[in-house]
C-alpha positions in Angstrom: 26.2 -12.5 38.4 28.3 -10.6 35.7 26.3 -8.3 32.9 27.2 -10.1 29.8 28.5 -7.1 27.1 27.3 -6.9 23.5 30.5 -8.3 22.5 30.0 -11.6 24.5 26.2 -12.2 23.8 26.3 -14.4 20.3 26.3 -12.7 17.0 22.8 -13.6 16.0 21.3 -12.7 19.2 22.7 -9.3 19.3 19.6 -6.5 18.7 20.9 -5.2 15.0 21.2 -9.1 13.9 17.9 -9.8 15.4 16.0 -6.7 14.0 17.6 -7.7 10.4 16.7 -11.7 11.0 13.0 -11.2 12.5 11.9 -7.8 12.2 11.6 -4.8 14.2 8.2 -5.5 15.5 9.6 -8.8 17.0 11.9 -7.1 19.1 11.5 -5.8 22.9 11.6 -2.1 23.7 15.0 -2.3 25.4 16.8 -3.8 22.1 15.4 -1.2 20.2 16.6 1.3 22.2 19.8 -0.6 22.0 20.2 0.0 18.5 19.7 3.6 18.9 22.2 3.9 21.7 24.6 1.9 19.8 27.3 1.6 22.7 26.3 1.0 26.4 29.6 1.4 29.1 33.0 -0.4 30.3 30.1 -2.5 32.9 26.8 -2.6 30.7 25.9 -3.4 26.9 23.4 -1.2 25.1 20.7 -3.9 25.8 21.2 -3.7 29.9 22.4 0.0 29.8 18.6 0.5 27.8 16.8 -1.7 30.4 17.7 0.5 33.5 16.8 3.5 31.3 13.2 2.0 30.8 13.1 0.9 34.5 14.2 4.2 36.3 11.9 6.4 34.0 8.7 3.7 34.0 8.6 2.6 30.9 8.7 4.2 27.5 6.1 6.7 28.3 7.7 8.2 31.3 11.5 8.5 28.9 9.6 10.2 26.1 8.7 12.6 29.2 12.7 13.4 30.0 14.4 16.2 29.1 17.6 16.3 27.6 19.6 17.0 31.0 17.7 14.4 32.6 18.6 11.2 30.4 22.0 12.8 30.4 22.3 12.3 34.4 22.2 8.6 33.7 25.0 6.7 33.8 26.6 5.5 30.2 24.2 9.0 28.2 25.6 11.7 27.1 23.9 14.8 25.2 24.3 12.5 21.8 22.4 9.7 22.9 20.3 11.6 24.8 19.0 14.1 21.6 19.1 10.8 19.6 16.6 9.2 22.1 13.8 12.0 22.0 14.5 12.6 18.3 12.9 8.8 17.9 10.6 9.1 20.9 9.4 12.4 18.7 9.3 10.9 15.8 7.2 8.1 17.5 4.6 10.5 18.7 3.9 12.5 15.0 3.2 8.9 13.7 0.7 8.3 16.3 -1.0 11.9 15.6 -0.4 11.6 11.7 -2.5 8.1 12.0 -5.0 9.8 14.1 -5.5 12.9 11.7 -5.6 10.7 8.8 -8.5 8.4 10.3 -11.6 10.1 8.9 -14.5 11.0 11.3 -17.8 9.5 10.2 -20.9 11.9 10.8 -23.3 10.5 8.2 -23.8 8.3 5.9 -22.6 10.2 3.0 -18.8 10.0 4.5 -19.4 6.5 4.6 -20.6 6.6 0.6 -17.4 9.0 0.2 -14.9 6.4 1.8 -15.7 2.9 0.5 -17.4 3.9 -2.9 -14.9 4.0 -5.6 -13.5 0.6 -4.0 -17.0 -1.3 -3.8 -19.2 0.2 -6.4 -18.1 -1.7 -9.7 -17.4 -5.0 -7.9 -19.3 -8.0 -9.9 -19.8 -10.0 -6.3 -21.3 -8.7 -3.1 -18.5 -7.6 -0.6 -19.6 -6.9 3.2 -17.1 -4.4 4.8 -16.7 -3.4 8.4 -16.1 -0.3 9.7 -14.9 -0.1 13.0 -14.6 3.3 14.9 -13.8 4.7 18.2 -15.3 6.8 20.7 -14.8 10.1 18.4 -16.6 8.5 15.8 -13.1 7.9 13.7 -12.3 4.7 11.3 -9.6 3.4 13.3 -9.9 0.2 11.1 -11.8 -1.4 8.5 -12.2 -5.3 7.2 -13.7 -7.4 4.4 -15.2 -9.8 6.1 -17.2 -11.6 3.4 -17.6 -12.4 -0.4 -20.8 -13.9 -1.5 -22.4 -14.1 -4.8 -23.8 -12.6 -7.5 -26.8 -11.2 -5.3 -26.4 -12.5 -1.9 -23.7 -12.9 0.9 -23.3 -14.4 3.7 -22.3 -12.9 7.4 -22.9 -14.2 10.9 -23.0 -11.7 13.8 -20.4 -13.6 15.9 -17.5 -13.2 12.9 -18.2 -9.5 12.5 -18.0 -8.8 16.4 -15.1 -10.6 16.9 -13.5 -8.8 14.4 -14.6 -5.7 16.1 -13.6 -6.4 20.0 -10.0 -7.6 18.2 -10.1 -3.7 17.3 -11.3 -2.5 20.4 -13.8 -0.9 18.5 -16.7 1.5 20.5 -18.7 1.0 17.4 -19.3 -0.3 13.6 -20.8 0.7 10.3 -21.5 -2.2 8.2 -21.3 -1.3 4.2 -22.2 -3.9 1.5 -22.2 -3.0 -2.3 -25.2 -4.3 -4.8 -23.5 -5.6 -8.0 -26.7 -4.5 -10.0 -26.1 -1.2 -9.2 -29.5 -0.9 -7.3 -29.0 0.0 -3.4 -32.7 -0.9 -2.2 -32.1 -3.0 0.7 -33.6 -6.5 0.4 -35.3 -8.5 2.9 -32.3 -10.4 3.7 -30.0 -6.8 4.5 -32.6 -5.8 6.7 -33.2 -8.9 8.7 -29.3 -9.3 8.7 -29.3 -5.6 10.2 -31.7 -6.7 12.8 -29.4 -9.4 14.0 -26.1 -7.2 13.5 -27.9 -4.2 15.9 -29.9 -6.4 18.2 -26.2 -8.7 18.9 -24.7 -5.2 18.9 -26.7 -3.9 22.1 -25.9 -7.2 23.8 -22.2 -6.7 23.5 -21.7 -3.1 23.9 -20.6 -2.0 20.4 -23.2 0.1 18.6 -24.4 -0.6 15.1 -24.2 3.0 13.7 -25.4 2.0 10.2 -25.7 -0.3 7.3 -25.4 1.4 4.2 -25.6 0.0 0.6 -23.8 0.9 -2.2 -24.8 0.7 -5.6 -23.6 1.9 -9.0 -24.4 5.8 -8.6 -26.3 5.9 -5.0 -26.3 4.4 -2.0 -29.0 3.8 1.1 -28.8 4.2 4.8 -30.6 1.7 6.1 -30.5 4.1 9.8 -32.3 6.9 7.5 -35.0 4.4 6.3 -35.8 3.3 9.6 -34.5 -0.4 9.0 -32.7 -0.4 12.1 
């Protein structure tokens, strides 16, 4: 069967009219590297002409690995496609190294106090937030997941792990703010800390903490021994 063209393939199908209807993130890797060629050959759209490309080099991993002279032995690239490519494969990996240097490490819980303070500390309602961290110990993520009242709030284990295998998470901190501005744990954070750690082990992502935050202090629940 034929290879339909770009110019045969309906006008709201094509990758630019697609990207501008539904969003980059809806489209597949091969239309986006459509876009960027632009033009594919006399036999091939951009779309097929960027299929083979991902199929002969593995995927996107293994084009981000060619050289310039490589892409430009395929059929239908020349050096401008080729540098425009690995400009935007490039570009793709400082994002992923920008997002990875700008994830702070957590090493105690005074960098947990440092990141969430200034957002939790006047807040009139208890808000529990979760922390969710990789193998390096690094925020990769972080979630509300619960507003209570005045002085109490309410979290169930299976809500906050979820959250946390959705992230692929290695671990969690858990941080909730006192509205009084008094960070000694109650009876209810503790036991809740019991049941976050003990739920924890049984999954295979580590409880690191549960820190408090009030007005001008805050309490590791870790350093008191509450875990």
């Amino acid at each position: 069967m034929d290879t339909l063209l770009l110019r045969e393939v309906p006008a709201e199908e094509r990758p630019r009219e697609r990207m501008l209807r539904i969003g980059a993130s809806a489209l597949s890797n091969a239309e986006l590297l459509a876009i960027l060629l632009r033009t594919g050959t006399k036999r091939e759209s951009a779309v097929t002409l960027a299929h083979r490309l991902l199929r002969e080099a593995g995927g996107l991993r293994g084009l981000a690995d060619r050289s310039v002279e490589q892409l430009c032995e395929q059929r239908g690239v020349g050096s401008a496609k080729a540098l425009q490519l690995l400009a935007a494969l490039e570009l793709g990996k400082r994002v992923a190294r920008a997002d990875l240097e700008a994830s702070p490490a957590i090493r105690s819980p005074q960098d947990v106090a440092a990141l969430v303070r200034e957002d939790l500390r006047y807040l009139q309602q208890e808000h529990f937030v979760v922390l969710f961290l990789n193998t390096k110990n690094r925020v990769v993520g972080r979630e509300t997941l619960s507003v209570g009242s005045l002085n109490a709030t309410i979290v169930h284990p299976r809500e906050v792990y979820r959250a946390a295998i959705k992230r692929s998470a290695a671990s969690i901190i858990c941080v909730h703010n006192h509205p009084s501005g008094d960070p000694t744990p109650s009876p209810e954070d503790i036991q809740l800390t019991h049941r976050l750690s003990e739920a924890g082990h049984i999954i295979g992502i580590e409880l690191l903490d549960h820190v408090i935050i009030g007005d001008r202090s805050y309490v590791s629940l870790k350093e008191r021994g509450d875990m």
